[in-house]
N, C-alpha and C positions, 0 to 999 in steps of 0.2 A: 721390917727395918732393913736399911740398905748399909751397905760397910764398902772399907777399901782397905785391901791388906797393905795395912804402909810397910811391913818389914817381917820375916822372916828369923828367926835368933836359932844360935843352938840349942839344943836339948828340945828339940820340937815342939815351939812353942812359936806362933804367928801371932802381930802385933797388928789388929784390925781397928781404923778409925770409921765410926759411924756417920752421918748427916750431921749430925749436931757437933761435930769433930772433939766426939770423945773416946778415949785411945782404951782397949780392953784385951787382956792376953786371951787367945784360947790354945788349947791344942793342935795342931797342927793336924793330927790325926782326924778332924771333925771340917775340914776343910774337904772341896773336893776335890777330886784327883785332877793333878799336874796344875795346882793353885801354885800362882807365883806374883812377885812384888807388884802392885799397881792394879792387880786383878779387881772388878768390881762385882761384889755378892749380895745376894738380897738370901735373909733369916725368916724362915719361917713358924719360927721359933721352937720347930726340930732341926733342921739341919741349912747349913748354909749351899747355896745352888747360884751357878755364876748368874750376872746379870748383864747381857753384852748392852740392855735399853738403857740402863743408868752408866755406864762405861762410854758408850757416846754423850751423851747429856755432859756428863760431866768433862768429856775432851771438847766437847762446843764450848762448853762456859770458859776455860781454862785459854782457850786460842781468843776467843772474842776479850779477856785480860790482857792476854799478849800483845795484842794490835791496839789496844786502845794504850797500854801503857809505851809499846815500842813505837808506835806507826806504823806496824807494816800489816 
């Protein structure tokens, strides 16, 4: 399963949304190191490990939105 840390809170607790854009707390502590907002991770259902292939995919889908709603 692939995730996108949407947000970071106090008490070391990260707000990760999945593919299916379902929002789930984990510990902060179970992320990898120097994990920060917008980061994209793939679960392998021990531990989370960044995923830079889904982290483009996802900023191509996101630009090719922009242009077709902005024009540029």
């Amino acid at each position: 399963m692939r995730y996108v840390i949407d947000r970071i809170e106090d008490g070391g607790v990260a707000v990760i949304e999945d593919e299916n854009g379902v929002f789930s707390d984990v510990p902060v502590g179970s992320l990898p190191e120097g994990a920060r907002e917008g980061m994209c991770l793939r679960f392998d259902g021990e531990t989370y490990e960044p995923d830079p292939g889904y982290g483009r995919e996802r900023r191509g889908r996101i630009l090719k939105k922009h242009r077709r709603i902005f024009g540029e």
